[in-house]
VOGU-3710 file (C-alpha; in Angstrom, 3 decimals, decimal comma):
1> xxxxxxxxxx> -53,748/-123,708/-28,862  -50,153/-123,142/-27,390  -49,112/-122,489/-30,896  -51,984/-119,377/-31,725  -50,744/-117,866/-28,194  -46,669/-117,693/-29,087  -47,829/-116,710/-32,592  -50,061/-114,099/-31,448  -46,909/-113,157/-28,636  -44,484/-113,397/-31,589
11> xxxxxxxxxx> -46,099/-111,121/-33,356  -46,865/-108,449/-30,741  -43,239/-108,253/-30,448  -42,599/-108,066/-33,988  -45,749/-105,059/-34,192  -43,256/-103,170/-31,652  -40,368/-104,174/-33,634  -41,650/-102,825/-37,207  -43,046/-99,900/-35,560  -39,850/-98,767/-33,891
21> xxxxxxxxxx> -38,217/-98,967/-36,518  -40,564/-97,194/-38,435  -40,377/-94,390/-36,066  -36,325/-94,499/-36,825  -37,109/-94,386/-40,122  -39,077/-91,640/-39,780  -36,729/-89,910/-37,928  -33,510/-91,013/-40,310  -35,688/-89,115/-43,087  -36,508/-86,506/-41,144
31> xxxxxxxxxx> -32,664/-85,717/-40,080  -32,266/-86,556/-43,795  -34,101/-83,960/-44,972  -32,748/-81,360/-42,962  -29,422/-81,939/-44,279  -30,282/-81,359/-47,667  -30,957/-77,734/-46,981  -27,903/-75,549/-47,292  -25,846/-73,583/-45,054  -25,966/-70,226/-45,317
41> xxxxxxxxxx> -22,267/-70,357/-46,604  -22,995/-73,340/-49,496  -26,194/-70,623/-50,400  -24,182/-67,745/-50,823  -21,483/-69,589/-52,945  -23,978/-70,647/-54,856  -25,237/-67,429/-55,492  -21,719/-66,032/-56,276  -20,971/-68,817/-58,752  -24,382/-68,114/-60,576
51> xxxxxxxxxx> -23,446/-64,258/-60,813  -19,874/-64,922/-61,744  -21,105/-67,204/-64,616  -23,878/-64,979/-65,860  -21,589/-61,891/-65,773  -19,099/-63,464/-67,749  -21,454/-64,989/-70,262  -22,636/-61,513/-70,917  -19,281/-60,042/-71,084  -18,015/-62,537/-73,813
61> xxxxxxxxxx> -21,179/-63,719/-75,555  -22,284/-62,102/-79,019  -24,918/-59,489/-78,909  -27,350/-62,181/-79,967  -26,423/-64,866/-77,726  -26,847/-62,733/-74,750  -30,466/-63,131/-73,652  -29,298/-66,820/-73,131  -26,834/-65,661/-70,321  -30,077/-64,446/-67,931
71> xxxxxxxxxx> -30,737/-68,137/-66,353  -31,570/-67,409/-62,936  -35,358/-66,279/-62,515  -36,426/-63,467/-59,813  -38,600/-66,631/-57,646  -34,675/-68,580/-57,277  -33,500/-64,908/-56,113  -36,508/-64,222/-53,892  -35,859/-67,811/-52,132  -32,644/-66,993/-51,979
81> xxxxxxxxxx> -33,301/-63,690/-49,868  -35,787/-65,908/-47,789  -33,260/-68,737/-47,494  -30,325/-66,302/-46,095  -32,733/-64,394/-44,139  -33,917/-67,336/-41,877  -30,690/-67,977/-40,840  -29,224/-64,973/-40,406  -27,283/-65,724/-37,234  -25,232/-67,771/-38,818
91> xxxxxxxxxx> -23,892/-65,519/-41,418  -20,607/-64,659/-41,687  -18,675/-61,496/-43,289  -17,912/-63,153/-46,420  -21,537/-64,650/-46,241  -23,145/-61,183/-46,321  -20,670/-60,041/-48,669  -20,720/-62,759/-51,141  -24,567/-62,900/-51,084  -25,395/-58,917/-51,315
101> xxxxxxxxxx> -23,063/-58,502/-53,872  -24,347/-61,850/-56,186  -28,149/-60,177/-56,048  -26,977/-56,744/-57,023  -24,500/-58,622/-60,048  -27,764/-60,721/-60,860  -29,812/-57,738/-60,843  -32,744/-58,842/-58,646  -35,219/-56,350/-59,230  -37,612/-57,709/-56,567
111> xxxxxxxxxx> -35,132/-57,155/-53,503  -37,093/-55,834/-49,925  -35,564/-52,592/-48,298  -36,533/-55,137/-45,042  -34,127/-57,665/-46,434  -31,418/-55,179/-47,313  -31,585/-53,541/-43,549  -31,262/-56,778/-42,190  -28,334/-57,380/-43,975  -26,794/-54,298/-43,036
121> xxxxxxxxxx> -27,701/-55,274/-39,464  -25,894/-58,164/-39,959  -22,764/-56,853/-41,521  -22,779/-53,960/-38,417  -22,884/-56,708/-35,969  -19,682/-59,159/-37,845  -17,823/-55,169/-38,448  -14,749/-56,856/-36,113  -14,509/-59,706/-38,661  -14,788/-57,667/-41,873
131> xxxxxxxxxx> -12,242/-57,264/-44,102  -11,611/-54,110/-46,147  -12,756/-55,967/-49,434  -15,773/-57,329/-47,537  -17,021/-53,835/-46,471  -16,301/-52,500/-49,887  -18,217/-55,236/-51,287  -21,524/-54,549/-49,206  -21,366/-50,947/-49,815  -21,377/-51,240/-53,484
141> xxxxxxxxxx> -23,727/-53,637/-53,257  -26,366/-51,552/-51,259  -26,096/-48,896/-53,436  -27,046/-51,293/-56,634  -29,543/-52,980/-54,777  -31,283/-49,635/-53,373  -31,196/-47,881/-57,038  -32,630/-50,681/-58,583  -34,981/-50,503/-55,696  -35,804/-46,784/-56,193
151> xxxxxxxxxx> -35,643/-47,638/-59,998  -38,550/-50,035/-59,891  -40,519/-47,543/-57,582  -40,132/-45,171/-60,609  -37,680/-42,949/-59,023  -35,713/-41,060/-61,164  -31,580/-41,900/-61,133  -28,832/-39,643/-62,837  -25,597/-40,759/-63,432  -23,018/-39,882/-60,743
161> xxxxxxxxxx> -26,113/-39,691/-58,320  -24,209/-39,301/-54,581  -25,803/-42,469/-52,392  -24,734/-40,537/-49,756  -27,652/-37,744/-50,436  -30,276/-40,227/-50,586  -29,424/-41,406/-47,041  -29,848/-38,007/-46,312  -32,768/-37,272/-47,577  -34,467/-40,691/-46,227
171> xxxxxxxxxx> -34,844/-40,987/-42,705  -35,513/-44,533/-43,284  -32,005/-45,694/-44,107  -30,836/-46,168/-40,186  -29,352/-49,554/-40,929  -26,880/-48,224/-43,978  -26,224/-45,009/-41,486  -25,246/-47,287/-38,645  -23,100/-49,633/-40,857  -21,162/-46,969/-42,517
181> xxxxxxxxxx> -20,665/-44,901/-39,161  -19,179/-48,471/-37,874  -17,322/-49,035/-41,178  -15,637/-46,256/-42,103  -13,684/-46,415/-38,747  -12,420/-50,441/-39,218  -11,159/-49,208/-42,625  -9,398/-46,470/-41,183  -7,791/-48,982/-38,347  -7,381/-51,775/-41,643
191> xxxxxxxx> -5,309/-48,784/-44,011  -3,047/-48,442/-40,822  -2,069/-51,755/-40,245  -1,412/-52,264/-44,222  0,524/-49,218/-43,937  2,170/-50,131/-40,927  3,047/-53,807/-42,593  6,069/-54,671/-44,042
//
């Protein structure tokens, strides 16, 4: 009888044991988990190095070879523009730069004018960090990503076609007018110092 009660005692104890540690288990995968998602930095390199390879393989591949250089489908670039967008905040120039440009090198057909303005948003808000080459970067990059935007909605694109005229004529484009009337000052202030350098 004194035996069944310590038992029963004993393993109470050992019930609370297991299931705390369980619960730290739980936890240890759950903390885990989270790690394995990537920074927006480790994202947007990604992204880069995909473009960079796939640019290259089409610039020195054979004619026939090339439809082996397209490897990354339009759902990795959509998660991509998800993955970047949820954590915006933490963004950086080069982030924004690296990423906008590696969707307009990959040609991601399926890219949101919402995504693109937040973006923009982004970049206007980090415009004291930018460097000239990162501005550059997301200005040629919005205006590949917004003609293949207008592309797929059937508008019609000439060569030499002036971005700056299709701001105009949108009154939707706030975010790229409130970028470049933020940008075109810090490259002004960046050609001075260069100038001004040794």
């Amino acid at each position: 009888p004194g035996f069944s009660r310590s038992q029963a005692g004993g393993s109470g104890s050992q019930n609370a044991i297991r299931s705390r540690d369980d619960v730290q288990q739980q936890q240890q995968q759950q903390r885990d988990q989270q790690d394995l998602g990537f920074k927006p930095q480790e994202i947007c390199n990604i992204a880069w190095g995909l473009a960079v390879m796939q640019r290259r393989c089409l610039l020195h591949s054979a004619p026939p070879l090339r439809r082996t250089c397209t490897l990354v489908t339009e759902a990795w670039k959509a998660q991509l523009c998800k993955t970047v967008s949820d954590q915006i905040g933490q963004c950086g120039a080069a982030d924004v730069a690296m990423c906008m440009w590696a969707l307009a090198v990959l040609g991601f057909t399926g890219v949101q004018k919402p995504w693109i303005d937040l973006m923009l948003r982004r970049a206007t808000e980090l415009i004291g960090s930018m460097q000239g080459r990162h501005i550059a970067v997301v200005l040629w990059a919005t205006s590949r990503l917004v003609r293949s935007q207008q592309h797929q909605q059937g508008a019609r694109f000439w060569v030499g076609h002036d971005l700056s005229s299709s701001i105009r004529s949108s009154s939707g484009d706030m975010c790229l007018q409130q970028f470049a009337a933020v940008c075109f000052p810090a490259l002004q202030q960046l050609l001075l110092r260069e100038t001004r350098a040794p």
